[in-house]
C-alpha positions in Angstrom: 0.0 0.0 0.0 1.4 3.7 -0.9 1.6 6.3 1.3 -1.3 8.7 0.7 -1.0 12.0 -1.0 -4.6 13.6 0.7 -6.3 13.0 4.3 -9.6 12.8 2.9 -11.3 12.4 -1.1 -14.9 12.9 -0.7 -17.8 12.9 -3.4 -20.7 14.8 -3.1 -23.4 17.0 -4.4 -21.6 20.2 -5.9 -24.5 22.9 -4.7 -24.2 26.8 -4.7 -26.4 27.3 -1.4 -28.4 30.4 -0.8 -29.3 31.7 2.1 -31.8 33.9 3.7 -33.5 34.1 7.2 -37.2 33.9 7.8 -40.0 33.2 10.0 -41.7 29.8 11.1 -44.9 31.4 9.5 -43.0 31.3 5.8 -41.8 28.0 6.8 -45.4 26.8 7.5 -46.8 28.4 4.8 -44.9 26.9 1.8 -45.2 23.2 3.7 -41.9 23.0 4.7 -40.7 20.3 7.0 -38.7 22.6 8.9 -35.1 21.5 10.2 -35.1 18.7 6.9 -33.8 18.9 3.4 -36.5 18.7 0.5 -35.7 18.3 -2.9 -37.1 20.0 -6.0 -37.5 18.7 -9.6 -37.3 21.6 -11.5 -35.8 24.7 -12.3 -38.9 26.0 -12.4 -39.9 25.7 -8.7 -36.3 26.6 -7.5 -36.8 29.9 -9.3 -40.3 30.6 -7.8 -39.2 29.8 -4.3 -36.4 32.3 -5.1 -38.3 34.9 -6.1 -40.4 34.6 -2.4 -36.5 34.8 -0.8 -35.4 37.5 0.9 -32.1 39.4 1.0 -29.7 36.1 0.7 -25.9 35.2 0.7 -24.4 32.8 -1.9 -21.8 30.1 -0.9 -20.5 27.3 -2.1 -22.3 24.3 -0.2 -23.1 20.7 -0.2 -22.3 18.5 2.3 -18.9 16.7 1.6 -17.7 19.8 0.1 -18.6 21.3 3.3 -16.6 19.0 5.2 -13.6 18.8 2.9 -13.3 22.7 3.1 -13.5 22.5 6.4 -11.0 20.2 6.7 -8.9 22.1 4.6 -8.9 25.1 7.0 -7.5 22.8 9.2 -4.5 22.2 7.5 -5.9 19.2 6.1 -4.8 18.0 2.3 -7.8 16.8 0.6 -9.8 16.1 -2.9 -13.5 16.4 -3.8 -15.0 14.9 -6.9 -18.7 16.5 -7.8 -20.3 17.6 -10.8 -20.8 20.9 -12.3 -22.6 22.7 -15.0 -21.0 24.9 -17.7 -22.4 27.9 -16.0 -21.5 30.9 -13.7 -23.0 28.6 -10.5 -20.9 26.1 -12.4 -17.1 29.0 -12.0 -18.3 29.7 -8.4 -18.3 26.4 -7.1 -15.2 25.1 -8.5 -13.7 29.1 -7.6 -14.8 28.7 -4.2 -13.4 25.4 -3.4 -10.5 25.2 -4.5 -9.6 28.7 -3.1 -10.0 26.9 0.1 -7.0 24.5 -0.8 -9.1 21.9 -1.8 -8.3 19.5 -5.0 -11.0 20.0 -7.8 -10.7 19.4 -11.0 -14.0 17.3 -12.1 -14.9 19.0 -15.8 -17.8 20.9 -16.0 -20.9 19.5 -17.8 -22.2 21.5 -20.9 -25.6 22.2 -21.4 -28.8 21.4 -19.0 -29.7 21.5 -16.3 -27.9 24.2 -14.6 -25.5 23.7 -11.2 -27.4 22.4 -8.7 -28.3 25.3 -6.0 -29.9 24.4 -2.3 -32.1 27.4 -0.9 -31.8 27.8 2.6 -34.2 29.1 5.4 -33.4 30.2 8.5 -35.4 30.9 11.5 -34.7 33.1 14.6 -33.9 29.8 16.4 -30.9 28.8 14.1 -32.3 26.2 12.4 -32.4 25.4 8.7 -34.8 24.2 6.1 -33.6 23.7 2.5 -34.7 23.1 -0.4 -32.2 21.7 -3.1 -33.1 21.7 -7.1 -30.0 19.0 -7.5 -29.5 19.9 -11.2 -26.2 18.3 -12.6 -25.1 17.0 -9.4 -27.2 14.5 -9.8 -25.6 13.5 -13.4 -22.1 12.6 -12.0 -21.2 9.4 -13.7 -18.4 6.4 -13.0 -16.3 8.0 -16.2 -16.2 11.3 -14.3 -14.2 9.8 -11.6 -10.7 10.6 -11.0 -9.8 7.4 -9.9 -6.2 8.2 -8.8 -7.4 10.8 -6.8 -9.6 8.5 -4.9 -6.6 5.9 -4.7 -4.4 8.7 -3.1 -6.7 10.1 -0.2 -6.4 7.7 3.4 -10.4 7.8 3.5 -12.7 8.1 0.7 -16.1 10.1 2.4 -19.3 9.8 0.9 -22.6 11.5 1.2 -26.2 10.1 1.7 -27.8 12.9 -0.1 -25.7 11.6 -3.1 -27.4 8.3 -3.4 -31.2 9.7 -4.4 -29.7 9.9 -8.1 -28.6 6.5 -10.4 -25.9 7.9 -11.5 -23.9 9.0 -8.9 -25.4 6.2 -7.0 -23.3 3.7 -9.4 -19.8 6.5 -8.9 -19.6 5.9 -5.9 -20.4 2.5 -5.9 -17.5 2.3 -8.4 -15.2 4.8 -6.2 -15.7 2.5 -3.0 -14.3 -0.4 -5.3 -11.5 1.7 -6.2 -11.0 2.6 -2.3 -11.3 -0.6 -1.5 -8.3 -2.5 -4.0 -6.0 0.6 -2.9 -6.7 -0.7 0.7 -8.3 2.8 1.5 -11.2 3.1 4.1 -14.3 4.4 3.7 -16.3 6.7 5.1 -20.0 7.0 5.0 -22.6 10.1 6.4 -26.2 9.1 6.1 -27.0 13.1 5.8 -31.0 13.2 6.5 -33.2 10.8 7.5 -35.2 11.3 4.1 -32.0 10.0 2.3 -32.6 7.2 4.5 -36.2 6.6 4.2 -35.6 5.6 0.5 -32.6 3.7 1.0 -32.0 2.8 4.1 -32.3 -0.9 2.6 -29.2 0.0 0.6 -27.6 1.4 3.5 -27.9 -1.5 6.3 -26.0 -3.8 3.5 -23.0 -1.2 2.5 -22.7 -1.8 6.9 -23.4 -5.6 6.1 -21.4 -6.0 3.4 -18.0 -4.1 5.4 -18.2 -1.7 3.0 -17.8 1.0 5.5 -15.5 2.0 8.4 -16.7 5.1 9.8 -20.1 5.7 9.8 -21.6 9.7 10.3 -25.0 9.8 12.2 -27.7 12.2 14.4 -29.4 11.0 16.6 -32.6 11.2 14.3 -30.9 9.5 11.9 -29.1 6.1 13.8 -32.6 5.6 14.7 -34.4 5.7 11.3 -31.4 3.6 10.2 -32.0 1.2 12.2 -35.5 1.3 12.5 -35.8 1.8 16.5 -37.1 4.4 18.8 -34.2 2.8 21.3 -31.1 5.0 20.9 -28.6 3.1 22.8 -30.3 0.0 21.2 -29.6 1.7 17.8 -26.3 2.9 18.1 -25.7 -1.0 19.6 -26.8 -2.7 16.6 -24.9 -0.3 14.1 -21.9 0.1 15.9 -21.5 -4.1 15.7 -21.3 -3.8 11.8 -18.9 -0.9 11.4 -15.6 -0.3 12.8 -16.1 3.2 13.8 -19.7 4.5 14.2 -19.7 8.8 14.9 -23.1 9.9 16.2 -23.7 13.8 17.1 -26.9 14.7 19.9 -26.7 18.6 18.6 -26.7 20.1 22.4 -25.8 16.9 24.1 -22.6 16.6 22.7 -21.1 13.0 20.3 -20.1 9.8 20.8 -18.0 7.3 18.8 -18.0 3.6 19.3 -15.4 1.6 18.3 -13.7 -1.9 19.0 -16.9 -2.2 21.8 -15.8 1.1 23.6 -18.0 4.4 23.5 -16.4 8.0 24.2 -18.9 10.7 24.6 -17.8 14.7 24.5 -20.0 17.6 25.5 -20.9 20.1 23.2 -18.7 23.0 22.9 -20.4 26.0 24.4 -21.6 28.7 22.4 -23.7 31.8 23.0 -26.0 32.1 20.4 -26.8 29.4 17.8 -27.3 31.9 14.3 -27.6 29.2 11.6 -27.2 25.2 12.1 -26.6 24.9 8.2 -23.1 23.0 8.1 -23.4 22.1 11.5 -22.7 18.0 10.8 -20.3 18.9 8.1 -17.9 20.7 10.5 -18.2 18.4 13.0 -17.5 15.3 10.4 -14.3 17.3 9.1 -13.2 18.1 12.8 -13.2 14.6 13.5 -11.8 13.2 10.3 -9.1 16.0 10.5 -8.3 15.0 14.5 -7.8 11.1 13.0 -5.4 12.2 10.3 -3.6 14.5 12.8 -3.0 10.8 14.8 -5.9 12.6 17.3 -7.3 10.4 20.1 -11.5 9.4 19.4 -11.9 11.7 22.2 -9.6 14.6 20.6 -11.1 13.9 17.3 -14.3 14.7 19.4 -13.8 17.7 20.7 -12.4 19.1 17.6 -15.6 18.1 16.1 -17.8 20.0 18.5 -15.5 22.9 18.4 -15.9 23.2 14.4 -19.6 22.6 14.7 -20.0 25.7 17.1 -17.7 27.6 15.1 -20.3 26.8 12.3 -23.3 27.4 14.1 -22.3 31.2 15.6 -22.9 32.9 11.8 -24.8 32.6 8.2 -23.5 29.9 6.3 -21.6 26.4 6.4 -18.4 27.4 5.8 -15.8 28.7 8.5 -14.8 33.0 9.2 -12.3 32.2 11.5 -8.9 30.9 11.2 -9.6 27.4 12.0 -5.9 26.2 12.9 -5.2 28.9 15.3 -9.0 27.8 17.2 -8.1 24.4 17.4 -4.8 25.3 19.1 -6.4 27.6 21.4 -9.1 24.7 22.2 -6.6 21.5 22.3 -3.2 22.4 22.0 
């Protein structure tokens, strides 16, 4: 086995998010499940339910992305493979991330549909409700994979919300088989418990199947997995068919099991939760980053929560502090 080149190569939806705040009547009013992601299946309805926006801020998004920037402003070296239009959504995506330090170079795709775009609402309580139009995220194929790349990178990390469409569902089918002859592990977030309400089936066997070594939960979401109301019993039964199962309580802190031993952190104090978009993402790539650093679980931990409430103080999922210089304040 080599020597890796990067910490982490995810895959993932390549989304420009945009953001706005609002009340829970808006929420209510437009049948929003508020707090979940809901996707829409065309243009046409993205650009109505932007027209009812108010004053909003563009970012790049998307889950892994999230994570492997955040990573990156941790010093981490890392890839991310995701699909594009040949569009101005299309330049600030691929701009965005790889001004963060992150490795990008999956070629745009001409004509439609346009790069996908996730429109965020958030209330005065921090919490967020989005609404993604997935657009050519969702036409990724196997021949767009820089298979190298994924060969190079210590952990490949995949996204739930990647699976709804076929073909990205067969990439990264075909990038875990690549990860898995370059004696790479994999990582796996399960992303929203909708993602999982369609294929949780497919889910259960990747863990069945050891196609997965570190598995990314909520609470919400270990228990739709594995279709219990019985949390400890939940995280039980998944933790016996993965080798390292990551599970985040938002206010009441993490824990990761692993060889039969749990460690459970605290969530890192914060004054004012402003926007929980990201909030997963930042924890996923403090963690990740702590095990490529040679972290302890319970380091790894920690610098999870203390992304996550990094995340969660401002608009937007991705870092406006110098990320290095908080972790050495936090853990030395």
């Amino acid at each position: 086995m080599t020597t890796p080149t990067y910490d982490v190569v995810a895959i993932g939806n390549a989304i420009v998010d945009v953001l706005s705040q609002t009340d829970d009547a808006f929420i209510t009013a437009e049948g929003m499940t508020k707090g979940s992601m809901q996707l829409m299946f065309s243009p046409e309805d993205a650009d109505a339910l932007y027209a009812k926006m108010g004053p909003g801020i563009e970012a790049s998004g998307g889950s892994a992305a999230n994570t492997v920037a955040g990573m990156a402003a941790l010093g981490a070296r890392c890839g991310f493979i995701g699909q594009v239009a040949n569009d101005q959504l299309g330049e600030v995506f691929a701009h965005d991330i790889r001004a963060t330090g992150v490795t990008f170079g999956t070629v745009a795709r001409d004509g439609a549909p346009t790069t996908a775009r996730c429109l965020i609402f958030v209330t005065p309580d921090g919490q967020r409700t989005m609404n993604t139009f997935l657009g050519a995220s969702q036409f990724l194929p196997a021949s767009a994979l820089d298979r190298d790349l994924i060969a190079s990178g210590a952990i490949l990390y995949l996204e739930g919300y990647l699976w709804d469409p076929e073909e990205p569902r067969q990439a990264m089918r075909a990038a875990i088989e690549v990860a898995r002859k370059a004696s790479r592990k994999v990582a796996f977030t399960l992303s929203d418990v909708f993602c999982i309400s369609r294929h949780g089936g497919d889910f259960r066997k990747l863990m069945s199947d050891g196609l997965i070594d570190i598995m990314f939960a909520n609470e919400a979401e270990i228990l739709a997995l594995m279709e219990t109301e019985d949390f400890d019993a939940a995280v039980s039964a998944a933790a016996a068919q993965v080798p390292m199962l990551v599970v985040t309580r938002s206010e009441n802190g993490a824990i990761a099991v692993s060889g039969g031993k749990t460690v459970a952190v605290p969530a890192e104090p914060i004054e004012k939760v402003v926007d929980t978009t990201g909030a997963g993402d930042l924890f996923a790539a403090g963690f990740l980053t702590g095990q490529a650093q040679g972290r302890s679980v319970e380091e790894s931990l920690r610098l999870g929560a203390i992304c996550a409430a990094e995340i969660i103080s401002h608009i937007g999922a991705r870092p406006m502090v110098d990320m290095k210089a908080l972790a050495a304040s936090k853990l030395g």
